[in-house]
N, C-alpha and C positions, 0 to 999 in steps of 0.2 A: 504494500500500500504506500502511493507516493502521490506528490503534486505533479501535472504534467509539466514541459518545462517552461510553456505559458503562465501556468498557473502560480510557479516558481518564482519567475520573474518579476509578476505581478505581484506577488504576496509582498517580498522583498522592497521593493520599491512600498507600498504602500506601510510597511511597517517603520522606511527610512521618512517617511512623512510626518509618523507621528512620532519621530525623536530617535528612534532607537540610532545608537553609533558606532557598533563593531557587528562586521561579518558574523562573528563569534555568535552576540548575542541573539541577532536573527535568523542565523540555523539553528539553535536549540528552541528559541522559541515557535517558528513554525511546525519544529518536529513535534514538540507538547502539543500545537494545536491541530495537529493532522488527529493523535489520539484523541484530545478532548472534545471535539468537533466534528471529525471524520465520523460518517455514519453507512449501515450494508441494505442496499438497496436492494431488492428482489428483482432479479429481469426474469420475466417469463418468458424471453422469446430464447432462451438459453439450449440451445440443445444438448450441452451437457448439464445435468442433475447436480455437478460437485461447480459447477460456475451458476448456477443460479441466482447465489449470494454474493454480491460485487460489494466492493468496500469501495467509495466516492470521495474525495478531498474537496468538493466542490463548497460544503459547508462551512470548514474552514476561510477560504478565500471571501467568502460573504459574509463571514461577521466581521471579517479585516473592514470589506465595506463599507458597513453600517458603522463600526467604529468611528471612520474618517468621517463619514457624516455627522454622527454625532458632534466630533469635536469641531467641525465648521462653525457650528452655532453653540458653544459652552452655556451660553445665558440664556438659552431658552429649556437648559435644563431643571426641572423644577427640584424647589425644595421642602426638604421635611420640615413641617410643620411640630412635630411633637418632641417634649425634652426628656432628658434622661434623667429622670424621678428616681429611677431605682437601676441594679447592675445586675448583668446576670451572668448564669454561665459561660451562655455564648457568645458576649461580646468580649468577656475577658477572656477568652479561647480565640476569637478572631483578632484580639490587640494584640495577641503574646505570638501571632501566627503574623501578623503583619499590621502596624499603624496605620499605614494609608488604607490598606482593605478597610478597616475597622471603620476608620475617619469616613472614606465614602457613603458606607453604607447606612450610617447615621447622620450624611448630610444632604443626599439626595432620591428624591424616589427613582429608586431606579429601575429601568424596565429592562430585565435579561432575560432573553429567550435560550434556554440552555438545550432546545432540542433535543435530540437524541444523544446526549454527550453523558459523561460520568456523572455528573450533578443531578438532571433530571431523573436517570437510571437508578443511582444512589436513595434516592428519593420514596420514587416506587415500592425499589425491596427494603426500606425504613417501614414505608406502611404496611408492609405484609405482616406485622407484627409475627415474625418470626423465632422470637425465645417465646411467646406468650402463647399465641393459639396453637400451636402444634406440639406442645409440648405436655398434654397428656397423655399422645399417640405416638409420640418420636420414638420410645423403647423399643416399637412392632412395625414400624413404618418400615417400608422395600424402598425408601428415596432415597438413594445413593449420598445423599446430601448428610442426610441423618444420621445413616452409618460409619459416614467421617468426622461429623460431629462427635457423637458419642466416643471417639477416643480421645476427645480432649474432656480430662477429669474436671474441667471448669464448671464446662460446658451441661457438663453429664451435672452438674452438683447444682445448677442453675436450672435447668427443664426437671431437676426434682422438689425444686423449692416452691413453695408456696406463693401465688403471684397476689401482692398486698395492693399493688399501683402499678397503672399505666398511662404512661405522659402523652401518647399519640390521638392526635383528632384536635377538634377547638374547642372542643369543651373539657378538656384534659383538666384538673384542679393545679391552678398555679398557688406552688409553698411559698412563703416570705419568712422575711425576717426583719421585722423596722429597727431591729440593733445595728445591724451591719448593712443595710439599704439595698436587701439581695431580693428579688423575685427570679422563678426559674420551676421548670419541670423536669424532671429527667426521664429516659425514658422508660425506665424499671426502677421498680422497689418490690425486693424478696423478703421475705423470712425462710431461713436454708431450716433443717432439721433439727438444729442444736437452741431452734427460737431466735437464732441472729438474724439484726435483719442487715439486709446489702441492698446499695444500689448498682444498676448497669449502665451504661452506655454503649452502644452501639454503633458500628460506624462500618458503612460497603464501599470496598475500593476496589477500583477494577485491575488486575491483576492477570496477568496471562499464565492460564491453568496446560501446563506440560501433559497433561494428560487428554487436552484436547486440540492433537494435529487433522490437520484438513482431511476430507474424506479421499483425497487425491494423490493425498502423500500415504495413507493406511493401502489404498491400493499399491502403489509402487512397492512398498515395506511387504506385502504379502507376495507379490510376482516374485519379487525378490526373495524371499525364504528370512527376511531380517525382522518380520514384525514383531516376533516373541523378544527377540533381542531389546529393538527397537523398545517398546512399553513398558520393558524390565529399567531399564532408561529411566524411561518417562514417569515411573512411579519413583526411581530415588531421585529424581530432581526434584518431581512435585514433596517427597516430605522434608527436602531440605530447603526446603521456602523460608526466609529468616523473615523472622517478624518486630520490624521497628515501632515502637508506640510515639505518637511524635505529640511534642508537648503542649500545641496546645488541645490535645483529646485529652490528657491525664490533667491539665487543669482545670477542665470543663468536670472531673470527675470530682477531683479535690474540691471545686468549689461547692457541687454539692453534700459531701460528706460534711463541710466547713462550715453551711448556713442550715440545711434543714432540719431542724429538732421537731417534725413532728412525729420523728420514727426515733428512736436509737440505733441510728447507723452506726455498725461496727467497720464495716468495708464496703469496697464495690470494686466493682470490674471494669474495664473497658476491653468491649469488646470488637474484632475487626471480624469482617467479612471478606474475605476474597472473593469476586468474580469473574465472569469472565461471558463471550455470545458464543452461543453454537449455532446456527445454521439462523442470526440475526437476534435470535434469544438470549439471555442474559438470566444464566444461574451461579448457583455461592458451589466454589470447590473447595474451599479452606478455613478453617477458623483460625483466631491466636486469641487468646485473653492474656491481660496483663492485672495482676491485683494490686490494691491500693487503700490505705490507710494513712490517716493523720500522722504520721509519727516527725521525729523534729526536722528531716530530709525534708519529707512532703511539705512538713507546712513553712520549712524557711524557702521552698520554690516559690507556694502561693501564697503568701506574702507581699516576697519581692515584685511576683507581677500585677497584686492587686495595690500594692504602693503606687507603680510606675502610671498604672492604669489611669488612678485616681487622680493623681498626680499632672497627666495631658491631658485630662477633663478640663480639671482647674486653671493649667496655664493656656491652653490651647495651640500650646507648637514644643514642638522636641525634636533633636537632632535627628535626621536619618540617616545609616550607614548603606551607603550603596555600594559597597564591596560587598553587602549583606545579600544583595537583592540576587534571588534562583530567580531566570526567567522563564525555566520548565514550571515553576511553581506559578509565577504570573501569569502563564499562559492557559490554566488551569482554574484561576481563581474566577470568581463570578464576579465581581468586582472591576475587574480587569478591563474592560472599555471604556471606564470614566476614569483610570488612572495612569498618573505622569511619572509617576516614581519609578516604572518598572524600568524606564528608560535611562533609567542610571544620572540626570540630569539632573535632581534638586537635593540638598544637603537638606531636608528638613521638613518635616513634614506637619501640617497645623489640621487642628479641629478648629471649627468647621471644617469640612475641603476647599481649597478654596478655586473657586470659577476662572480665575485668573491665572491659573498653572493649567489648565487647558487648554491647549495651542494645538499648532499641527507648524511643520518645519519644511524650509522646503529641501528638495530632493528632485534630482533630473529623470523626469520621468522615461524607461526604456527603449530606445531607441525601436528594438524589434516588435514591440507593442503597439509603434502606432497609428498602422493599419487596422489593429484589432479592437483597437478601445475609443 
């Protein structure tokens, strides 16, 4: 799966428009957005069965588009009306994962169409409420899914627990706390067997599952006599999948453990999903749990970020480091088309955002394009 070299061309140029200044950063960043963006289209006029699923770059180069438009007109983007009364999880999750993400999304309404991408997908299998409703059936269940859940003792220790609370829907019961100015749901609350109670978190990330090669490549693998080989393969890569918990998911957990007293949390989980599409489908091949408790680690992390937090509330600008800035992670983020920082150009990033640091740069548009555009 690739841009064709129109489409290449194109992208490039229009990501040189809106600031970006090294080759470097605009090959990683297009690559993230082939995956975030890129979506498998069904062509029925296919006469082979194993091409019927095409994977298209086309969506990519169209929200480069829309981006540029947008930032044509920075002042006709509107703004939020509503103020930050109280903090919660997930904005101190999204401050400790990126300032300017945070800053945007509490300064403008923003309209992101996340298509077919990990976000919306993400999204979906959130609401499948997956530890909760299937988990008086998972012990006896034949979904392959389940069967690889259940060897993680987490996992197994959580679909046996008692389901107290569920954060999913709008009518979810949002906890507070008017001591520390926290409102927040999460998305589980257990009591395990010993009467403890935990909460979980949950979170789906698209991951390429080794155990699912194309149906074109299983054919070659069987002509050839190598498939047993082959899958024997395919099964120790898939359980040597390392599992990174990145920090702002374990502080979105910390801060629930840290504000809600109306349970006596002793622990929680966060939990990841791997997935992955088969034939344009998107199912879970892998779990990881990471466990977590207050102890003086935990709370001197969240602390420090609900300090810093607070802290760029009240002054309204803090330095930014742009040797900091992943631009596979910007190109991923939902955020990501009303922001300037990812381009490496502003030392400094203020709450509000502000309308004024979005520009567009110029950039000589390519020569071989312009009979095309």
């Amino acid at each position: 799966m690739k841009y064709t070299p129109r489409q290449l061309s194109y992208a490039q140029y229009l990501l040189r428009r809106m600031g970006f200044q090294t080759p470097k950063d605009i090959d990683q960043y297009l690559q993230q957005l082939l995956q975030s963006k890129g979506r498998y289209h069904f062509n029925p006029k296919a006469k082979n069965p194993f091409k019927a699923w095409q994977f298209s770059a086309k969506a990519g180069v169209d929200a480069l588009v829309s981006e540029m438009e947008l930032k044509k007109a920075p002042a006709n983007i509107p703004l939020l009306r509503s103020q930050l009364s109280h903090f919660t999880a997930t904005q101190l999750a999204r401050y400790s994962f990126c300032p300017a993400a945070f800053s945007i999304s509490h300064t403008f309404e923003t309209n992101i169409e996340t298509g077919d991408g990990p976000m919306t997908m993400g999204e979906q299998l959130h609401e499948s409420l997956r530890l909760s409703r299937q988990k008086q059936k998972s012990g006896t269940t034949t979904d392959p899914f389940y069967r690889r859940a259940w060897q993680n003792p987490a996992i197994a220790k959580i679909l046996r627990a008692e389901t107290v609370y569920t954060g999913h829907g709008v009518d979810a019961h949002l906890f507070s706390n008017e001591k520390t100015g926290f409102v927040g749901s999460p998305d589980y609350i257990f009591r395990d067997r010993e009467g403890a109670y935990f909460v979980v978190e949950e979170k789906f990330i698209q991951y390429r599952d080794p155990m699912n090669p194309s149906a074109a490549k299983l054919n070659k693998e069987e002509w050839a006599g190598t498939l047993a080989t082959k899958n024997q393969e395919r099964q120790q890569e898939w359980e040597k999948i390392p599992f990174y918990f990145f920090k702002n998911h374990l502080l979105q957990v910390l801060a629930y453990l840290a504000n809600i007293g109306d349970y006596p949390l002793q622990y929680g989980y966060l939990v990841y999903w791997l997935y992955d599409f088969k034939d344009g489908e998107a199912y879970v091949h892998k779990a990881g749990v990471k466990k977590l408790s207050i102890d003086s680690k935990n709370l001197e992390l969240y602390n420090h970020y609900l300090d810093r937090f607070q802290q760029f509330l009240q002054r309204g600008v803090e330095p930014f480091d742009v040797e900091s800035v992943n631009v596979k992670k910007c190109a991923a983020c939902s955020q990501s088309p009303y922001c300037m920082h990812k381009t490496k150009r502003f030392e400094e990033v203020r709450f509000p955002y502000r309308k004024e640091d979005i520009r567009l740069y110029p950039a000589e548009f390519p020569g071989s394009l312009r009979q095309q555009f």
